[in-house]
mmCIF file of the C-alpha atoms, coordinates in Angstrom:
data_MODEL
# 
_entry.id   MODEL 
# 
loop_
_atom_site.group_PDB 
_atom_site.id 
_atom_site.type_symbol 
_atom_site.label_atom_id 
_atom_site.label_alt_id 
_atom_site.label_comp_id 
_atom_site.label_asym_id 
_atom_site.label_entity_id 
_atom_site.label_seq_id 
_atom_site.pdbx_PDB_ins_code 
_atom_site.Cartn_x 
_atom_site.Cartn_y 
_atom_site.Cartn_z 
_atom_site.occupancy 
_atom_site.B_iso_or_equiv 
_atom_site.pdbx_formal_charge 
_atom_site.auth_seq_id 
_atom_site.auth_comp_id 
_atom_site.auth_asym_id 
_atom_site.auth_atom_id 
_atom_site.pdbx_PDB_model_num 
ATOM 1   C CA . UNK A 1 1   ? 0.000   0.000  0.000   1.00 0.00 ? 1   UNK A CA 1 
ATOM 2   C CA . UNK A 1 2   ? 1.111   3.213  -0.826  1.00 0.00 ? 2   UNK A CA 1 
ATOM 3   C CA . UNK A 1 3   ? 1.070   5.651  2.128   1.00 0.00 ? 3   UNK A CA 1 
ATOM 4   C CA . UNK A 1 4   ? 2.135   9.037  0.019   1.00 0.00 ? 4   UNK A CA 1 
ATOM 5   C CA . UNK A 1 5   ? 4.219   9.796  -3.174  1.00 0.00 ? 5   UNK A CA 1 
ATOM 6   C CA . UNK A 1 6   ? 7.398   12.514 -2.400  1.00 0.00 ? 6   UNK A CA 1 
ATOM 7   C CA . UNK A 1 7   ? 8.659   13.715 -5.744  1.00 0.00 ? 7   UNK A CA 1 
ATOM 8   C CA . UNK A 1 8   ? 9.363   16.141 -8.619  1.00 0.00 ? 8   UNK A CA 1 
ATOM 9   C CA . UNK A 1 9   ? 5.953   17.665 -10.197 1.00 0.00 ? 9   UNK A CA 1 
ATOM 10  C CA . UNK A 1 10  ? 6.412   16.828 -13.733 1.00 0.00 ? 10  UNK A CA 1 
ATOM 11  C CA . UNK A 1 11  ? 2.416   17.778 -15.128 1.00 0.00 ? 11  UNK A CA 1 
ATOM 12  C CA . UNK A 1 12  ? -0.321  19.399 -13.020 1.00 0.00 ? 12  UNK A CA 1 
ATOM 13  C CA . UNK A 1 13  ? -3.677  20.445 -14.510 1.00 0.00 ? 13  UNK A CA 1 
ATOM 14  C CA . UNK A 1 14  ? -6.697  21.006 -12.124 1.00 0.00 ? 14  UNK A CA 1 
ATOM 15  C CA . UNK A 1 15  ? -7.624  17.359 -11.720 1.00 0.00 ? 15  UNK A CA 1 
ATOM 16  C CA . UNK A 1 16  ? -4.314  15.553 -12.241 1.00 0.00 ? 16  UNK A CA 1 
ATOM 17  C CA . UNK A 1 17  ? -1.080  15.598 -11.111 1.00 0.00 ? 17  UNK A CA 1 
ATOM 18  C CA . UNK A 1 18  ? 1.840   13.664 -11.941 1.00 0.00 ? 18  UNK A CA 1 
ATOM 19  C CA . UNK A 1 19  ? 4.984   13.119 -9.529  1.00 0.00 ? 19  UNK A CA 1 
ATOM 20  C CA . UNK A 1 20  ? 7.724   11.848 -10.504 1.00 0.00 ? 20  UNK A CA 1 
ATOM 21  C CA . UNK A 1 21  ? 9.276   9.503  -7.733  1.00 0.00 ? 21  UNK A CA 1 
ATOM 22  C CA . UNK A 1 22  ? 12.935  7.655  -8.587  1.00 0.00 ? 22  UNK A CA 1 
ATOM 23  C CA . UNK A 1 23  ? 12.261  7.935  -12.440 1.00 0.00 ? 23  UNK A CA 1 
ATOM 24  C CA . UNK A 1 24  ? 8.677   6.891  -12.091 1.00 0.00 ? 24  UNK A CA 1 
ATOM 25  C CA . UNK A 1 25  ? 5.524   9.344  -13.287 1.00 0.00 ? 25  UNK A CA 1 
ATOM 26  C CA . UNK A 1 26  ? 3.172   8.673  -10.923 1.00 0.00 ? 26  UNK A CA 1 
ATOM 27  C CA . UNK A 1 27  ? -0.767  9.921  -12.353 1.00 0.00 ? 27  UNK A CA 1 
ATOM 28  C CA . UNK A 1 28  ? -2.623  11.422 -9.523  1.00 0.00 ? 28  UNK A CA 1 
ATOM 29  C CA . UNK A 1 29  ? -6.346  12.425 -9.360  1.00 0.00 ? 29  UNK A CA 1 
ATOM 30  C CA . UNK A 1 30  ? -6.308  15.474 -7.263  1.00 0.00 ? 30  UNK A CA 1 
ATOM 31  C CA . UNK A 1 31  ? -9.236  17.661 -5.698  1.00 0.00 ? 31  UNK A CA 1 
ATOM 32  C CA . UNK A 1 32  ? -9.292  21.746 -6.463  1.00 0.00 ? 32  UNK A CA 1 
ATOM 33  C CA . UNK A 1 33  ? -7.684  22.448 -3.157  1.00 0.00 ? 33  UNK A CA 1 
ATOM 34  C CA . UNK A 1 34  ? -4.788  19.866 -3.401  1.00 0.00 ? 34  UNK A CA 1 
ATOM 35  C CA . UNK A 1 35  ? -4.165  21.823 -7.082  1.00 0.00 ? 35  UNK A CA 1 
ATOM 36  C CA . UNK A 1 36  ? -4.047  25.055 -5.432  1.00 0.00 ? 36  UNK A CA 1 
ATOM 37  C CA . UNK A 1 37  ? -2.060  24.221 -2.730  1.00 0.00 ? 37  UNK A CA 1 
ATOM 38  C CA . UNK A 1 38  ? 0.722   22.487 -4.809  1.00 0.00 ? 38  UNK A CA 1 
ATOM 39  C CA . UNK A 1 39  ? 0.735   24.848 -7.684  1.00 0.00 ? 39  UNK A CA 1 
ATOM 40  C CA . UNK A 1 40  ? 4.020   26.701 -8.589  1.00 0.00 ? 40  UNK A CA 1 
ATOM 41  C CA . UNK A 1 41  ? 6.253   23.770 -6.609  1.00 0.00 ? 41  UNK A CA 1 
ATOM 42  C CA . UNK A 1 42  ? 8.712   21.321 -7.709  1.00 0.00 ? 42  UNK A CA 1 
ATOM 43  C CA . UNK A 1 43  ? 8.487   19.188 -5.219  1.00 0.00 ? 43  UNK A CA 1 
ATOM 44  C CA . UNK A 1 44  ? 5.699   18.067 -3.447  1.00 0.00 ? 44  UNK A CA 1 
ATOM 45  C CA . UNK A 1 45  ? 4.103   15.551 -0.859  1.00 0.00 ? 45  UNK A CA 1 
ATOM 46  C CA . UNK A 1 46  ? 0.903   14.119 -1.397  1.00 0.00 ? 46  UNK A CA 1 
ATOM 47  C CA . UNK A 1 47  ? -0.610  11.376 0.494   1.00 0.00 ? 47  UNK A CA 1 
ATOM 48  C CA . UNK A 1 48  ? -2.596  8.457  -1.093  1.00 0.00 ? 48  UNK A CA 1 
ATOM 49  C CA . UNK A 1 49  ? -5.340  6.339  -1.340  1.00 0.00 ? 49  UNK A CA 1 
ATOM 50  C CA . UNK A 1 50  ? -5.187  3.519  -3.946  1.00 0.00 ? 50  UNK A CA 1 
ATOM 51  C CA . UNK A 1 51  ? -8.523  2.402  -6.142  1.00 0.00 ? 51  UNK A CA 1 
ATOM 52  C CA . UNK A 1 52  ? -8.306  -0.621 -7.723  1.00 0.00 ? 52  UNK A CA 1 
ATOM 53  C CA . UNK A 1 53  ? -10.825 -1.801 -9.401  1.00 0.00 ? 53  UNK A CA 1 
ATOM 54  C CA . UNK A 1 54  ? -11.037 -4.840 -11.917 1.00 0.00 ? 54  UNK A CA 1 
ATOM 55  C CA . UNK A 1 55  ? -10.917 -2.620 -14.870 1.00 0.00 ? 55  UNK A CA 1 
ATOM 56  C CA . UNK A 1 56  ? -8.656  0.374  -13.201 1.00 0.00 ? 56  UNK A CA 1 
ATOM 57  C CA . UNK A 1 57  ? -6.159  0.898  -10.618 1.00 0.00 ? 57  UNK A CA 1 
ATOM 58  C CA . UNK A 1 58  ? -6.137  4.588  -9.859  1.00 0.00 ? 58  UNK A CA 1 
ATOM 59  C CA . UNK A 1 59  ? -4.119  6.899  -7.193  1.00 0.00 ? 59  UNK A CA 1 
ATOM 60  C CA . UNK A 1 60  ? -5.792  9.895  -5.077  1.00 0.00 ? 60  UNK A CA 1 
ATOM 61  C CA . UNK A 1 61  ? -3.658  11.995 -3.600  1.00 0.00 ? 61  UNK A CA 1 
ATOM 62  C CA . UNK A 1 62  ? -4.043  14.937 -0.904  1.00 0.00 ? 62  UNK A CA 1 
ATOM 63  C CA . UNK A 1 63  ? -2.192  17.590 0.529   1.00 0.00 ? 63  UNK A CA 1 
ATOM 64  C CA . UNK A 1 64  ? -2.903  17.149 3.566   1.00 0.00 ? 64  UNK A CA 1 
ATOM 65  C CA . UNK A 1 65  ? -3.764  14.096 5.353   1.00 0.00 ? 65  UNK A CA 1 
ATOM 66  C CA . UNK A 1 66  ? -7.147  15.435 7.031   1.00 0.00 ? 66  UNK A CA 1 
ATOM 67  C CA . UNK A 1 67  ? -8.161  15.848 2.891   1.00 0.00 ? 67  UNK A CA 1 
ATOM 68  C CA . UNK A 1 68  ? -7.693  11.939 2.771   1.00 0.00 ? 68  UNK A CA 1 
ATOM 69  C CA . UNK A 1 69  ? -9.169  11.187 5.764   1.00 0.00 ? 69  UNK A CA 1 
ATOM 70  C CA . UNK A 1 70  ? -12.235 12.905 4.500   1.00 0.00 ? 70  UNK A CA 1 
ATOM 71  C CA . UNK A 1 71  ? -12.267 11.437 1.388   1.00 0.00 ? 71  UNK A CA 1 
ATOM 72  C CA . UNK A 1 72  ? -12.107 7.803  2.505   1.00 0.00 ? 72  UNK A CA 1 
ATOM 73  C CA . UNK A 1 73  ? -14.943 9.258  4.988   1.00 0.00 ? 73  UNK A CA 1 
ATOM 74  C CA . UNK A 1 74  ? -17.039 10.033 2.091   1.00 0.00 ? 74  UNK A CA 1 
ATOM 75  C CA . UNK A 1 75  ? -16.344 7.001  -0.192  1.00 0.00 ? 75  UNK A CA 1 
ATOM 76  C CA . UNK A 1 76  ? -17.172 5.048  2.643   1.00 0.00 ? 76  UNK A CA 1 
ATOM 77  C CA . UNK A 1 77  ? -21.269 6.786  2.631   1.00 0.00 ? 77  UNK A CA 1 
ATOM 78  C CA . UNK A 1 78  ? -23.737 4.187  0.446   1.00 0.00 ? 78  UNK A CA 1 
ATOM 79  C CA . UNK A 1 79  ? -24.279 5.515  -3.443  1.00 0.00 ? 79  UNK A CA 1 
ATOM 80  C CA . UNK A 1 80  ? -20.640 8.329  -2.759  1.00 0.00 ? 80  UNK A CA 1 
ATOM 81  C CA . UNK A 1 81  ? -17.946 7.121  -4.778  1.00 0.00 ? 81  UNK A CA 1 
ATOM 82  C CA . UNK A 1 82  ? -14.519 8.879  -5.702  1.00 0.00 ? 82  UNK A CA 1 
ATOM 83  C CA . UNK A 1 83  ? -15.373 10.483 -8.049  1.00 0.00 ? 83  UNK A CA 1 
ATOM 84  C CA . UNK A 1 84  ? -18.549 11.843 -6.538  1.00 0.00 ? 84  UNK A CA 1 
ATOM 85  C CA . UNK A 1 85  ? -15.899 12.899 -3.127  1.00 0.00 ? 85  UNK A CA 1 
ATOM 86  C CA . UNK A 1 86  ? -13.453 14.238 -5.448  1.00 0.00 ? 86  UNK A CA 1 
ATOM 87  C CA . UNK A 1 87  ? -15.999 16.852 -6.148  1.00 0.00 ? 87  UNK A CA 1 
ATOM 88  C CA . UNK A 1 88  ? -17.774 17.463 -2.963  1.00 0.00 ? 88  UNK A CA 1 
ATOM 89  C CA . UNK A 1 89  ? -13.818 18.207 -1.460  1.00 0.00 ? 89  UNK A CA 1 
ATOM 90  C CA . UNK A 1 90  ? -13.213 20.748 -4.615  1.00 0.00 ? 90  UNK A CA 1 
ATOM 91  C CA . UNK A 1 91  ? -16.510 22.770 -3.790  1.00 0.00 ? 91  UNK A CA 1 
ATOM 92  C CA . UNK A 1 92  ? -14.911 23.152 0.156   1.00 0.00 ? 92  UNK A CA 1 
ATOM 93  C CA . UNK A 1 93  ? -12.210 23.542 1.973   1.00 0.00 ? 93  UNK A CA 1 
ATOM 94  C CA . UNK A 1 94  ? -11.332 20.700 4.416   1.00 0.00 ? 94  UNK A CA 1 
ATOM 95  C CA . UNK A 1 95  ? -12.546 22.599 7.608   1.00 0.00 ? 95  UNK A CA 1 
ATOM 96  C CA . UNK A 1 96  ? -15.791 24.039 5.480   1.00 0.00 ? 96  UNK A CA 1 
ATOM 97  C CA . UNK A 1 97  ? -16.997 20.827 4.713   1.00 0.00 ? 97  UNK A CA 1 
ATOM 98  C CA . UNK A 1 98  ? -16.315 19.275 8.253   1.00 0.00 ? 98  UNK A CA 1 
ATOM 99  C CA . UNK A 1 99  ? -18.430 22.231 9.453   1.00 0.00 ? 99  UNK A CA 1 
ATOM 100 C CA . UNK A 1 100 ? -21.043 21.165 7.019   1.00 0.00 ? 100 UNK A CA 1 
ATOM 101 C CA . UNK A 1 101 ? -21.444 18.253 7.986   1.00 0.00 ? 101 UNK A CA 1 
ATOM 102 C CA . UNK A 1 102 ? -21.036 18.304 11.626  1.00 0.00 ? 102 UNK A CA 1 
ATOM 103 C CA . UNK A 1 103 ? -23.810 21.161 11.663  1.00 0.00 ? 103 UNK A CA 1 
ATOM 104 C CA . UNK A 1 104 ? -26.330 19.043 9.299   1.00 0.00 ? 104 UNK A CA 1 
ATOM 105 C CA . UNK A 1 105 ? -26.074 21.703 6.740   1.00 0.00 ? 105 UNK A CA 1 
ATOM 106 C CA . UNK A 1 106 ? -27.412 19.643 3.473   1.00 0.00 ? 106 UNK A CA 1 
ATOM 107 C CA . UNK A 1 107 ? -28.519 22.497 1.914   1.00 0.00 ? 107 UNK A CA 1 
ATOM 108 C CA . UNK A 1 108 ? -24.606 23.500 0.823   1.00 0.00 ? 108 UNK A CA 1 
ATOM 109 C CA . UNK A 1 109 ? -24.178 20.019 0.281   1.00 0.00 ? 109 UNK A CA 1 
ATOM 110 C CA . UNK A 1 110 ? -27.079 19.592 -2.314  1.00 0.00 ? 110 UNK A CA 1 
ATOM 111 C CA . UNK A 1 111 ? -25.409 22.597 -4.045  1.00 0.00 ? 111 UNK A CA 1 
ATOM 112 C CA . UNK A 1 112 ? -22.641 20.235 -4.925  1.00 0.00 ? 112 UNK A CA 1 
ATOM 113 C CA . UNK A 1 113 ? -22.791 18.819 -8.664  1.00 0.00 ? 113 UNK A CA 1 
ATOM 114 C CA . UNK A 1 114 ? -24.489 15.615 -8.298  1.00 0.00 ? 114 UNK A CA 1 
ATOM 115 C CA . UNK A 1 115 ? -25.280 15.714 -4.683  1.00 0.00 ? 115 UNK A CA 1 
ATOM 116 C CA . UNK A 1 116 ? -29.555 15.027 -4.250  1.00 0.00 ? 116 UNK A CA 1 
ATOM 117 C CA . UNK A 1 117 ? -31.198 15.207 -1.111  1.00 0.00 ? 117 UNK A CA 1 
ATOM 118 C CA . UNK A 1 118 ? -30.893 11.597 0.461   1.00 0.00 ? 118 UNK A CA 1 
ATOM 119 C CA . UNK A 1 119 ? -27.215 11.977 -1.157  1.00 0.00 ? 119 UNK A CA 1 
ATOM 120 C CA . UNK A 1 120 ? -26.906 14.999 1.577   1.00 0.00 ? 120 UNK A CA 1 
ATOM 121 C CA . UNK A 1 121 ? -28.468 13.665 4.295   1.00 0.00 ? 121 UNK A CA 1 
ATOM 122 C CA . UNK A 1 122 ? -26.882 10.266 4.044   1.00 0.00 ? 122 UNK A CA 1 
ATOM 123 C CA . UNK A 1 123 ? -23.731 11.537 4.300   1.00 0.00 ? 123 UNK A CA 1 
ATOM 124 C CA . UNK A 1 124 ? -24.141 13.778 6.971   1.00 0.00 ? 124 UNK A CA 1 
ATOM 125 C CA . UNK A 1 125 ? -25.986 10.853 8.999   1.00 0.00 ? 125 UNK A CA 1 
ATOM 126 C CA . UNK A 1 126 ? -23.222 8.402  8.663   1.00 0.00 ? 126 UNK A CA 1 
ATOM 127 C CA . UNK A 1 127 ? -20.636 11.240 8.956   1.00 0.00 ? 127 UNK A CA 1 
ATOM 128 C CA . UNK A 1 128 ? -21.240 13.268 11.679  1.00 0.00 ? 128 UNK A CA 1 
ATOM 129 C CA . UNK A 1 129 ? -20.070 11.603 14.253  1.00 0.00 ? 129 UNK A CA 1 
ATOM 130 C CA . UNK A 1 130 ? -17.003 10.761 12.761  1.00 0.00 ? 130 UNK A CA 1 
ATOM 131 C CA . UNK A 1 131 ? -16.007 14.418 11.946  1.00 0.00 ? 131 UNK A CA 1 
ATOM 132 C CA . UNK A 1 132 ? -15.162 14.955 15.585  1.00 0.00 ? 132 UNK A CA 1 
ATOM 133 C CA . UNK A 1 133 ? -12.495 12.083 15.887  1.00 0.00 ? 133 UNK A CA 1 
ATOM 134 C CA . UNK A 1 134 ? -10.632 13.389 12.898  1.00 0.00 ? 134 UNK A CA 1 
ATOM 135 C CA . UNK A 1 135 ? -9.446  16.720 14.513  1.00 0.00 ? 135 UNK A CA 1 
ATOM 136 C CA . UNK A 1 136 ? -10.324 18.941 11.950  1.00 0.00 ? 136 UNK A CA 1 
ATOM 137 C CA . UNK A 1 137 ? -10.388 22.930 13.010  1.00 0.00 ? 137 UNK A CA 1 
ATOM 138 C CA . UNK A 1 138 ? -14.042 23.807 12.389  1.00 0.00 ? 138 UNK A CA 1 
ATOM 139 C CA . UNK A 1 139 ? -12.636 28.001 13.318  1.00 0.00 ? 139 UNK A CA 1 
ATOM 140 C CA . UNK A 1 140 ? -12.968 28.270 9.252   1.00 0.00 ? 140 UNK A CA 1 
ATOM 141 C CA . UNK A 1 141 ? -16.528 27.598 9.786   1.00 0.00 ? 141 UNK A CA 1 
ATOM 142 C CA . UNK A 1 142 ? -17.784 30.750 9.806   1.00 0.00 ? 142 UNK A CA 1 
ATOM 143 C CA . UNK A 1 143 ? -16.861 30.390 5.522   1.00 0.00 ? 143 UNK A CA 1 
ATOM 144 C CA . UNK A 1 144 ? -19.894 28.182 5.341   1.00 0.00 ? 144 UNK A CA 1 
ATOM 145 C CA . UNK A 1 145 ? -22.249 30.665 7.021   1.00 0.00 ? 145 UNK A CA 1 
ATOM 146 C CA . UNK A 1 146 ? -20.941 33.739 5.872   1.00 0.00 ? 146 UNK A CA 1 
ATOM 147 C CA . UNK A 1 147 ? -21.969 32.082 2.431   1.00 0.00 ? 147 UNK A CA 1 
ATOM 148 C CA . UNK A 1 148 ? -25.754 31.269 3.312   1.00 0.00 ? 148 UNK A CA 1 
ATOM 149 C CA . UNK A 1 149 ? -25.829 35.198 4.165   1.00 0.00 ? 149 UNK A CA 1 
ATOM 150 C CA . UNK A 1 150 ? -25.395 35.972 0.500   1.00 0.00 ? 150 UNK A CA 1 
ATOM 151 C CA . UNK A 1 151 ? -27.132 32.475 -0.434  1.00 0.00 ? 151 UNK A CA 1 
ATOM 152 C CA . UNK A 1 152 ? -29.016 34.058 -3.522  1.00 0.00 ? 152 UNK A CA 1 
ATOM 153 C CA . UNK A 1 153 ? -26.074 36.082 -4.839  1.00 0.00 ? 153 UNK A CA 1 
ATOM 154 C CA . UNK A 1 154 ? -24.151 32.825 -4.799  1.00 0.00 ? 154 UNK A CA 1 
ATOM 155 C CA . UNK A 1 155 ? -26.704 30.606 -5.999  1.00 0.00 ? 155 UNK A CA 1 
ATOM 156 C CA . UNK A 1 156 ? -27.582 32.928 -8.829  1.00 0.00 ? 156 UNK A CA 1 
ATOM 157 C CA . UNK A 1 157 ? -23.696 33.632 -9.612  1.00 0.00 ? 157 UNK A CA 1 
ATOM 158 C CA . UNK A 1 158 ? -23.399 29.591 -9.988  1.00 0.00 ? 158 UNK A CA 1 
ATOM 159 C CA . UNK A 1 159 ? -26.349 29.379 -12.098 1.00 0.00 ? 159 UNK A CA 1 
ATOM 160 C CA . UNK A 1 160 ? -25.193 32.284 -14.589 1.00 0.00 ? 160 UNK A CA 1 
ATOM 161 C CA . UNK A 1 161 ? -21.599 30.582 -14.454 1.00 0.00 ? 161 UNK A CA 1 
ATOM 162 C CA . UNK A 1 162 ? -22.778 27.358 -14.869 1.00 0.00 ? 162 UNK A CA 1 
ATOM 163 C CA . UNK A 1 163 ? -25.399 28.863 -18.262 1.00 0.00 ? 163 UNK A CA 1 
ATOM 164 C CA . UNK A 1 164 ? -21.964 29.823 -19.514 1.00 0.00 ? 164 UNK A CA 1 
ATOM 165 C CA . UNK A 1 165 ? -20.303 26.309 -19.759 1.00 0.00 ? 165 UNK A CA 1 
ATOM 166 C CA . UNK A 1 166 ? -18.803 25.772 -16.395 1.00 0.00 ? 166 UNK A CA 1 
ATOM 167 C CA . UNK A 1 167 ? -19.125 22.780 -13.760 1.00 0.00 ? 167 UNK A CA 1 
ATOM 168 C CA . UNK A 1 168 ? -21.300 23.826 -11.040 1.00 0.00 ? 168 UNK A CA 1 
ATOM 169 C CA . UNK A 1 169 ? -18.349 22.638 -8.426  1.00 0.00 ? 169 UNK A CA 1 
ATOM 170 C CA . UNK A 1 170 ? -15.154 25.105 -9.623  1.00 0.00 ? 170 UNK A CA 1 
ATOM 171 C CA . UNK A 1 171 ? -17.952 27.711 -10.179 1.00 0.00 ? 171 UNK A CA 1 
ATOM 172 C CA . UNK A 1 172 ? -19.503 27.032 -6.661  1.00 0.00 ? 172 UNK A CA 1 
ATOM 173 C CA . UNK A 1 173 ? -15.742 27.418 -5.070  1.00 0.00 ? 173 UNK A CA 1 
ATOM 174 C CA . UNK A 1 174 ? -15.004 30.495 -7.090  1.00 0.00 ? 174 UNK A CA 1 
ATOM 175 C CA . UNK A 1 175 ? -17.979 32.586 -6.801  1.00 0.00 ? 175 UNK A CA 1 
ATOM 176 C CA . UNK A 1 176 ? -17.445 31.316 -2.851  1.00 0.00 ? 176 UNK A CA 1 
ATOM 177 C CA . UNK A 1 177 ? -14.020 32.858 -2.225  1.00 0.00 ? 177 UNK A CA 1 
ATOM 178 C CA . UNK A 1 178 ? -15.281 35.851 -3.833  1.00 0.00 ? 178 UNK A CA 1 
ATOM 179 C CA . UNK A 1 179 ? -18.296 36.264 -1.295  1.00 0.00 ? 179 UNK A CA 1 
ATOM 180 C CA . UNK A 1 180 ? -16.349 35.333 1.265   1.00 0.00 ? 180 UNK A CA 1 
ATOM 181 C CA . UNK A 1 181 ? -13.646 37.890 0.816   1.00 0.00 ? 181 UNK A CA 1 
ATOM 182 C CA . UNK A 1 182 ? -15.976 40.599 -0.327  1.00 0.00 ? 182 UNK A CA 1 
ATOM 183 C CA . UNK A 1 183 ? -19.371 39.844 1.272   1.00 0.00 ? 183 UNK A CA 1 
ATOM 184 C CA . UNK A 1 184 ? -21.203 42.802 -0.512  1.00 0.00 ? 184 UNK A CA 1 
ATOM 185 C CA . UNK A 1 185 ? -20.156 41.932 -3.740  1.00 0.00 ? 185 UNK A CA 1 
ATOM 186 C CA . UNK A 1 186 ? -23.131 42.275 -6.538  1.00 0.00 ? 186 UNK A CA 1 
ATOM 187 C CA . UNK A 1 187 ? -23.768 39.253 -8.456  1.00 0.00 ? 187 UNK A CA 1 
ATOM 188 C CA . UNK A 1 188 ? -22.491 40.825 -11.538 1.00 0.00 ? 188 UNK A CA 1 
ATOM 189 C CA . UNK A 1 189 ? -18.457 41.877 -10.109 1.00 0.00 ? 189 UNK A CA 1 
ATOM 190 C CA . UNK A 1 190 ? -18.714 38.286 -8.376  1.00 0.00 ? 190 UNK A CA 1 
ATOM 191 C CA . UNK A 1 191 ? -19.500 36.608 -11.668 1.00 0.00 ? 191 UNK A CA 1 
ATOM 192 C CA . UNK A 1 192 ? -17.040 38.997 -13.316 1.00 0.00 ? 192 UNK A CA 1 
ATOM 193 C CA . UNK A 1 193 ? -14.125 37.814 -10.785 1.00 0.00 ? 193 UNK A CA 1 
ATOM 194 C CA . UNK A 1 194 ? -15.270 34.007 -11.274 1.00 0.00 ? 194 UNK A CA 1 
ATOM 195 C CA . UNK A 1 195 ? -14.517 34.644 -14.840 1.00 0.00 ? 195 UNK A CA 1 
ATOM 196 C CA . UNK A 1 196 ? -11.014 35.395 -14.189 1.00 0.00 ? 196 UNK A CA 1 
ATOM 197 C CA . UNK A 1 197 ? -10.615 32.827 -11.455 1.00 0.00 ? 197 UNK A CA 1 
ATOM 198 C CA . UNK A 1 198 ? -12.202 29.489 -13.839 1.00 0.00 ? 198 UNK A CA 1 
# 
């Protein structure tokens, strides 16, 4: 089992990175915050989780290792596979979606791509009590409900975003940072700064 991959960073787009580690190129699925955390470095450190499947073998790797832990959380829910947790940890930061969850917040979780309403609420029933053992500063909380403040400018930032060819889950993040760092922000100048950002 592979416990994390230390290396040069040969290739990184948004959802894949590859390390290479003793003249091996390692392919690594990635989640939006792992990308921005290891973009512009050589080297890098990303712990693992290994897929393997009869018809794929695949590597996930993390930043940090309270990412994994919340991704092997989340594959573990009924119906929530990697792919599906790949997205639900782009849309958040670590401590956001811990927060999330441990409050029972499915509404932001339904406003992940492909997340219904049992979805939600499954995940936050098998979850929450597990969220507490992992550690996880929940101080960053206060992202989640500064966001529900401006819910509509969000939502209806997403929805324009999403009109103009994006994936609900980058545009989601985006037009989040924006709110959070300017919470009066019109939905126009946050779509406008999404732009830039996607």
């Amino acid at each position: 089992m592979i416990e994390y991959l230390k290396g040069t960073l040969t290739e990184l787009t948004p959802a894949l990175a590859i390390v290479e580690c003793h003249g091996v190129g390692y392919g690594v699925n990635i989640t939006l915050n792992t990308f921005s955390a290891i973009q512009g470095k050589q080297e890098v450190k990303l712990w693992i989780t290994e897929s393997i499947r009869e018809d794929a073998y695949q590597l996930w790797g993390f930043s940090t290792k309270a990412e994994r832990e919340l991704f092997l959380l989340l594959t573990s829910v009924s119906g929530i596979g990697a792919a599906t947790s790949r997205v639900i940890l782009s849309s958040m930061t670590v401590s956001e979606l811990a927060g999330v969850i441990s409050e029972g917040n499915d509404k932001m979780l339904k406003s992940v791509k492909g997340i219904g309403p049992k979805a939600a609420q499954r995940i936050i029933v098998d979850l929450r009590d597990k969220i507490g053992s992992l550690g996880i500063d929940l101080s960053t909380q206060q992202l989640s409900n500064s966001s529900t403040v401006n819910k509509e400018v969000l939502d209806e930032a997403v929805a324009a975003l999403t009109m103009l060819g994006f994936s609900p889950a980058p545009a989601h993040k985006a037009a989040q940072k924006i709110l959070t760092d300017e919470p009066e922000a019109p939905v126009e100048r946050v779509i406008k700064l999404a732009l830039k950002m996607l």
